[in-house]
C-alpha positions in Angstrom: 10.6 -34.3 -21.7 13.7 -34.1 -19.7 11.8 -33.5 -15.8 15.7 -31.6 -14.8 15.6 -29.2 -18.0 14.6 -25.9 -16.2 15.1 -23.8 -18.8 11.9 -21.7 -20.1 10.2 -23.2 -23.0 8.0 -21.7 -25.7 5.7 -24.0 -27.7 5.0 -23.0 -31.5 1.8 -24.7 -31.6 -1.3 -24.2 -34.7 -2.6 -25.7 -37.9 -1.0 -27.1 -40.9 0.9 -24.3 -43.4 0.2 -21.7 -40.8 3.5 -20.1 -40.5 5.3 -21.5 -37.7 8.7 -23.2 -39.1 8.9 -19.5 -40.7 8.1 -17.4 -38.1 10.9 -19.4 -35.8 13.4 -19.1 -39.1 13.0 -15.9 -39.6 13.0 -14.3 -35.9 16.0 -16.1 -34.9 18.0 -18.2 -37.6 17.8 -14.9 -39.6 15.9 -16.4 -42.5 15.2 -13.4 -45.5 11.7 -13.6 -45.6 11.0 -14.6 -49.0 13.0 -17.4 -48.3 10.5 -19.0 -46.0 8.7 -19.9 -49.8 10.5 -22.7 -49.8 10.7 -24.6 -46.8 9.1 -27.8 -46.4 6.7 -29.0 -44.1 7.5 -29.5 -40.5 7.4 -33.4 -40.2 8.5 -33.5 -36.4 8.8 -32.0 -33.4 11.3 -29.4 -33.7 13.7 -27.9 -30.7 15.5 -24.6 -31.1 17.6 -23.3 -28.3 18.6 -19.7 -27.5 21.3 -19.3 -25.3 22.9 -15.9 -25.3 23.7 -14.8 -22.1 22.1 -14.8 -18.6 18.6 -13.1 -19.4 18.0 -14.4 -22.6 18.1 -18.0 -22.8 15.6 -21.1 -23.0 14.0 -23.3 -25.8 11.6 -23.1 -28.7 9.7 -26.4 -29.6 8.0 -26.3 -33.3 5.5 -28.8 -33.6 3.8 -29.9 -36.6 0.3 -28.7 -37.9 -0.9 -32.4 -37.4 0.1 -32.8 -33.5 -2.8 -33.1 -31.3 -3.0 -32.3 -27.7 -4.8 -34.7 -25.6 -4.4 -36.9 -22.2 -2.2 -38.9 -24.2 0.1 -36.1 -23.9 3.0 -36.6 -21.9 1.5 -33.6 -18.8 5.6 -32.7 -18.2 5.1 -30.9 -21.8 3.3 -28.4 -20.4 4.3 -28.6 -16.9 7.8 -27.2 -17.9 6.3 -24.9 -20.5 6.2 -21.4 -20.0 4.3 -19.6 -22.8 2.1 -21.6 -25.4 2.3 -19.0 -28.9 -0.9 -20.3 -31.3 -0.3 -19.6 -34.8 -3.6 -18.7 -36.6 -3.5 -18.1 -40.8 -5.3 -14.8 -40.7 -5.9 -15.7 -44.6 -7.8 -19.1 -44.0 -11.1 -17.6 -42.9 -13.3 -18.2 -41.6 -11.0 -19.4 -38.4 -13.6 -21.8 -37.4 -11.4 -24.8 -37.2 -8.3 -22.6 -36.4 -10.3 -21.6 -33.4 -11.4 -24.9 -32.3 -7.9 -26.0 -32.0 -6.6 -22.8 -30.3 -9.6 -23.6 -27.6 -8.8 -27.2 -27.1 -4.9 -26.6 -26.7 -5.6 -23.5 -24.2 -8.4 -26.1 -22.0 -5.4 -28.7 -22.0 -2.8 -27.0 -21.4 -4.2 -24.5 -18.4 -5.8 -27.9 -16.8 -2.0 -29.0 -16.6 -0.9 -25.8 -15.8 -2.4 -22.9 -14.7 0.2 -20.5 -14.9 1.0 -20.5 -18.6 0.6 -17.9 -21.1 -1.4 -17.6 -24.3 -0.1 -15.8 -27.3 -2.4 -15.7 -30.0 -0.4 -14.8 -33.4 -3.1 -14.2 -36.2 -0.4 -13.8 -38.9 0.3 -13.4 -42.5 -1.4 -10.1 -42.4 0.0 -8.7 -45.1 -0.9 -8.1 -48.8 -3.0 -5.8 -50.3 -6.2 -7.9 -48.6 -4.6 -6.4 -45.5 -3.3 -3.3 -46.9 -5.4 -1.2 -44.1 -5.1 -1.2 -40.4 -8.9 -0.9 -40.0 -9.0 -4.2 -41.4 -6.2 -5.8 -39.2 -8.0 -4.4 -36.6 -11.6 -6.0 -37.1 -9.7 -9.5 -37.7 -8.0 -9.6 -34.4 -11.4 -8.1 -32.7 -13.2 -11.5 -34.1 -10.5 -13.5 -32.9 -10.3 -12.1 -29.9 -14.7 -12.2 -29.5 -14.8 -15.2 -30.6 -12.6 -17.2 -28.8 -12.9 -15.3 -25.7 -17.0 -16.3 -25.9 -15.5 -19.9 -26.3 -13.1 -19.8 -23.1 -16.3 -18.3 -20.7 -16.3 -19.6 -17.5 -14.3 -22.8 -18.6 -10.8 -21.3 -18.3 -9.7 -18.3 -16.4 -6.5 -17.8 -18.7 -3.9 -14.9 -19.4 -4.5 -14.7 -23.8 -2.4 -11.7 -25.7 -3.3 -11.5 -29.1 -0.8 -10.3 -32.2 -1.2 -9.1 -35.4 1.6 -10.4 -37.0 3.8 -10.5 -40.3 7.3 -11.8 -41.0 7.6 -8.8 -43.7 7.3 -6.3 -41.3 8.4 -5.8 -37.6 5.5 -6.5 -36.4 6.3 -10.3 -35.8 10.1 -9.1 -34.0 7.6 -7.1 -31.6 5.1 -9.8 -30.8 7.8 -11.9 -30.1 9.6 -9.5 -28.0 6.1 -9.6 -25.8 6.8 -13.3 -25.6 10.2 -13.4 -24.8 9.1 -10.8 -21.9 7.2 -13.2 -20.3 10.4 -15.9 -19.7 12.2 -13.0 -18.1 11.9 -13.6 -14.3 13.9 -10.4 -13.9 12.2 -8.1 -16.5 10.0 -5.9 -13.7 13.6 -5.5 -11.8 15.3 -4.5 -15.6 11.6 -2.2 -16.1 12.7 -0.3 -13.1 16.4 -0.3 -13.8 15.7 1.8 -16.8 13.1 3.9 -16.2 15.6 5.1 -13.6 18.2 5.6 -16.3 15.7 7.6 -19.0 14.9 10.2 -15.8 18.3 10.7 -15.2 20.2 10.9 -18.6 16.8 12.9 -20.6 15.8 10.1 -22.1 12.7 9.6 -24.2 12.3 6.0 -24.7 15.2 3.2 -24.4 15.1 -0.2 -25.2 17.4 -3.0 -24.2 17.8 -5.1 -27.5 19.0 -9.2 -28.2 21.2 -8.0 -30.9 21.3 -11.6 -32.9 17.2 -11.0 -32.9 16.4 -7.8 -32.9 14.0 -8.9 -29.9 13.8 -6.5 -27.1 13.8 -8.0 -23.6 12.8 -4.9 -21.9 11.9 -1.3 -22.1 11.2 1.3 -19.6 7.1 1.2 -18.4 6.5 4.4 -21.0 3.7 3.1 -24.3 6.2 1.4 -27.2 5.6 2.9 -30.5 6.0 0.6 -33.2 7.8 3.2 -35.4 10.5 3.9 -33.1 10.5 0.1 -32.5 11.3 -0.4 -36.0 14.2 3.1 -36.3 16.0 1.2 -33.3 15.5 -2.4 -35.0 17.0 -0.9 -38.2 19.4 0.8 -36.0 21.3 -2.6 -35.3 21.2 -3.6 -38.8 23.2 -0.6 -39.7 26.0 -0.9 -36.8 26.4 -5.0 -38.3 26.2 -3.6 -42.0 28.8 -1.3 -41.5 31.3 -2.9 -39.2 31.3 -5.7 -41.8 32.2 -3.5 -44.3 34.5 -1.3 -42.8 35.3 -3.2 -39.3 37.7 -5.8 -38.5 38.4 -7.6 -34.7 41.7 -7.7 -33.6 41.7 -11.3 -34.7 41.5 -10.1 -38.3 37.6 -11.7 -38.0 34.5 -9.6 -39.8 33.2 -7.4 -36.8 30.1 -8.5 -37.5 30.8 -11.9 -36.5 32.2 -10.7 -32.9 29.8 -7.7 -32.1 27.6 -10.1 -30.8 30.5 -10.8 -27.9 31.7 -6.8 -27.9 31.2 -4.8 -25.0 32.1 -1.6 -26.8 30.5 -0.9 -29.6 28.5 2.4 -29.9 26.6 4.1 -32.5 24.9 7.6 -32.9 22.6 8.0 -36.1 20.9 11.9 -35.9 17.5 12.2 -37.6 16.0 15.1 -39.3 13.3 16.2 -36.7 15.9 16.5 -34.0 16.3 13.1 -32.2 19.4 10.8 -32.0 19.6 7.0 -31.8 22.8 6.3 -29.2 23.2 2.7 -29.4 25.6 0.8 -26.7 26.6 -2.7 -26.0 26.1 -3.7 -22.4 26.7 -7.4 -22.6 27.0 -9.9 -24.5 24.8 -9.9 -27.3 22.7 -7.8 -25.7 22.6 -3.5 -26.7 21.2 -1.3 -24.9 19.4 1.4 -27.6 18.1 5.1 -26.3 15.7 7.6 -28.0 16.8 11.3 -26.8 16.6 15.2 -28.2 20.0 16.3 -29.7 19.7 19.3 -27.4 20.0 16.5 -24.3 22.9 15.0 -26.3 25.7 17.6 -24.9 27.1 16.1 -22.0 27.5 12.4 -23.6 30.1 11.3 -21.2 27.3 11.7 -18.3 25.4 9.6 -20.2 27.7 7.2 -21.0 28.4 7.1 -16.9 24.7 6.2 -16.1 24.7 3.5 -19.0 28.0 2.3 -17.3 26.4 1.9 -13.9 23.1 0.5 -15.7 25.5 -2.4 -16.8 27.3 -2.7 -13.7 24.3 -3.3 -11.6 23.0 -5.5 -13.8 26.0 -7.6 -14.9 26.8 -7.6 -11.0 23.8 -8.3 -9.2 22.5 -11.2 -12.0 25.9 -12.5 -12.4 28.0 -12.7 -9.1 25.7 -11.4 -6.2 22.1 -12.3 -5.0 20.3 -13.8 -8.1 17.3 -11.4 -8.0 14.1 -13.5 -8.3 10.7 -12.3 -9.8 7.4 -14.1 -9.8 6.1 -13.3 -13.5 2.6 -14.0 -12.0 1.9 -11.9 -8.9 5.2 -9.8 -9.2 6.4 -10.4 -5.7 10.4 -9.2 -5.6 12.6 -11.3 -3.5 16.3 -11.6 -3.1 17.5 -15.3 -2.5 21.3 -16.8 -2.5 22.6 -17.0 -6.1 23.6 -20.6 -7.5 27.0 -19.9 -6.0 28.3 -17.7 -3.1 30.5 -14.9 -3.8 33.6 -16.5 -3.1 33.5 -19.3 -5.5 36.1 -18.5 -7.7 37.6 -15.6 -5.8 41.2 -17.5 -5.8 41.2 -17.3 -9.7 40.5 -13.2 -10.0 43.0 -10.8 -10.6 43.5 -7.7 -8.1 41.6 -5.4 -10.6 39.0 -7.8 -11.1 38.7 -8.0 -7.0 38.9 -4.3 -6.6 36.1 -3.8 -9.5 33.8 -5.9 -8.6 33.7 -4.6 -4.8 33.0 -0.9 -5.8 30.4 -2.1 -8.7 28.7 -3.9 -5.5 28.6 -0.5 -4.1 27.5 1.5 -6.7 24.6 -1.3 -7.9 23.3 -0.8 -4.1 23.1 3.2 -4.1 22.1 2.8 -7.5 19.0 0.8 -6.6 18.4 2.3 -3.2 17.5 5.5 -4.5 14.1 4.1 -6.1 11.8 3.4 -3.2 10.0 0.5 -4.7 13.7 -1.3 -4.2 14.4 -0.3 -0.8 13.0 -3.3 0.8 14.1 -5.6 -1.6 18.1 -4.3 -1.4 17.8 -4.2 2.1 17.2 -7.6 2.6 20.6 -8.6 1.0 22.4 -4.9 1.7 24.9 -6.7 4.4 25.7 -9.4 2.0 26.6 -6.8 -0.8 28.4 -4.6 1.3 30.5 -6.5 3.8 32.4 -8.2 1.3 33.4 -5.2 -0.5 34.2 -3.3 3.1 36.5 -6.4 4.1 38.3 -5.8 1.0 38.7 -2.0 0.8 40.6 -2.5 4.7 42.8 -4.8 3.2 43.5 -2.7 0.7 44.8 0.3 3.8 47.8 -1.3 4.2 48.9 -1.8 0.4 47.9 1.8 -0.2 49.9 3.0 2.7 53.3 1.4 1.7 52.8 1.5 -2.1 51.5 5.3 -2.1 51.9 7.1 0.8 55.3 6.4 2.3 56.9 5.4 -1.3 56.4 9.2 -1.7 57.6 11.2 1.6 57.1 8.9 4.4 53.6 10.0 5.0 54.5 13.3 5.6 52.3 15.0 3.7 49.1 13.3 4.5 46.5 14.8 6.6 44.2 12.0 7.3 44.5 8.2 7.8 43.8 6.3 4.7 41.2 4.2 7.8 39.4 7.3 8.8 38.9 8.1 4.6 37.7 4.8 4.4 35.7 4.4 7.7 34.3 8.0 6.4 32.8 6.3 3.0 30.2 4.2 5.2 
């Protein structure tokens, strides 16, 4: 294990045939499910990496049904490891070896360290053995007894358990839980759009890895499977039809560039009086949004506060402060980004310069006016806003000879361009 590889790591651990090479295949390599009948066994360690953008990014490691986890174990494994995901056959009753395994790897691994998380995938639940929920239901309630009355007052750990299929959506969410957990920034991006559903009429929204269909946040309202799965489906239909019907200015298939397109948008109106609005924030990731139709009439507003949404976010995790959340006690704290602000400054275009500054601005009043942020923007507010002030007064004198005396000589101007400016703060 690479000790200077910082990037969050997931480990696929359980027993043989289980379901793990399948579930990573079909979650992200895009793998049809009845495909997965025919993969082999997993002989060795397997590494997956998912590097999208800023948010989503970090490393999946498959390892085989016959790897044991003692003190032979190289302790950096774990050490770097940020969620342990044990895959459980919920078909191989009745889990008592299963079990065992899922215990020893969950003593090991919290001895090592204690801050990792345990996800607990009882999968293959489909089939007409599994045809009702009740059942489902009572399966993960004997896992969850069982190996709970195992853990007592040995390990004090943090176990999520999932019902899971690759047939059904069910294993997209459960893994959308997990991703979650690698997001230092997700109780920052929680806030962010709970803001935006209160503002725009929102019911529910949903910010989506579009390659995936894994959703690395959501407002704090409950998540309903269903509408889960509509918005899942959603993105499948915008990929569908832009390959059909789409093509980049390149003369590429969009569906092989939406995944870098800012732009793309989609509305799909249901029967019972919602609308889906899908937009693309960044790349590769889409921000999808449950509203009534009757909250659908002013659509450029809404497209406003999505366009702030982004610029906050693409400008605070991207060029400003690199916000900094503690997954395990939630404390918010701003810090100095990997780079200052002016790295790179001399290479911008005036637009670029001019746009950035303002979306400083408005990501501060943004934030500000949600009172669980005020201390944490305050602490950085200078080093936000005196950049973007030193660069609007530079701007005075272009905007004097370019606008105002190009036109009459300044004649017609009531007020200094420094008072208007002086004015804005």
């Amino acid at each position: 294990m690479d000790e200077s590889d910082d990037t969050p790591k997931v480990l696929l651990v359980g027993p043989h045939r289980g379901g793990k090479t399948s579930i990573l295949k079909v979650v992200f390599q895009k793998l049809s499910p009845h495909e997965t009948l025919f993969l082999e066994t997993t002989p060795k360690l397997e590494l997956t990496s998912i590097s999208r953008n800023s948010l989503v990014k970090f490393k999946v490691l498959d390892f085989p049904g016959s790897t044991v986890f003692d003190d032979s174990t190289d302790p950096m494994l774990f050490s770097k490891t940020c969620v342990v995901a044990f895959v459980i056959d919920a078909q191989e009753e009745p889990y008592t070896m299963a079990l065992a395994r899922a215990k020893k790897v969950i003593e090991h691994a919290h001895k090592i360290n204690p801050k990792i998380s345990f996800d607990i995938l009882i999968h293959k639940v489909d089939g007409a053995k599994f045809f009702s929920d009740d059942h489902k239901t009572e399966i993960q309630t004997t896992i969850h007894s069982k190996l709970t009355e195992e853990l007592q007052d040995k390990v004090d750990a943090r176990i999520t358990f999932h019902c899971t299929s690759i047939y059904d959506h069910t294993i997209f969410e459960a893994f959308s839980k997990i991703v979650q957990k690698l997001i230092p920034q997700l109780p920052v991006l929680e806030q962010c759009l709970e803001l935006l559903i209160t503002n725009s009429r929102m019911e529910k929204a949903y910010l989506f890895d579009v390659v995936s269909k894994v959703y690395i946040a959501s407002d704090p309202q409950p998540v309903d499977l269903q509408w889960y799965e509509l918005c899942s489906d959603m993105i499948d239909v915008v990929i569908d039809v832009s390959c059909i019907y789409g093509l980049a200015e390149d003369g590429n298939s969009i569906a092989s560039s939406i995944e870098r397109d800012a732009k793309s948008s989609c509305v799909i109106h249901l029967n019972n009086g919602t609308l889906l609005y899908l937009k693309e924030v960044d790349r590769c990731l889409a921000l999808v949004c449950i509203l009534r139709e009757e909250n659908f009439d002013r659509q450029h507003l809404l497209d406003y506060n999505i366009k702030v949404f982004r610029e906050a976010k693409l400008f605070l995790y991207y060029h400003l402060t690199g916000i900094s959340v503690s997954v395990a006690n939630l404390d918010i704290k701003v810090h100095g980004g990997p780079e200052p602000l002016e790295v790179g400054l001399e290479t911008w275009e005036a637009t670029e310069r001019v746009a950035c500054a303002f979306a400083a601005i408005r990501a501060v009043t943004s934030f500000t006016r949600h009172r669980a942020l005020e201390t944490v923007i305050s602490e950085g507010l200078e080093a936000v806003l005196r950049p973007a002030c030193l660069l609007v007064q530079s701007l005075i004198q272009v905007y004097e000879e370019a606008v105002i005396h190009e036109d009459d000589g300044g004649a017609s101007e009531d007020e200094e361009p420094s008072s208007l400016v002086a004015s804005c703060w």
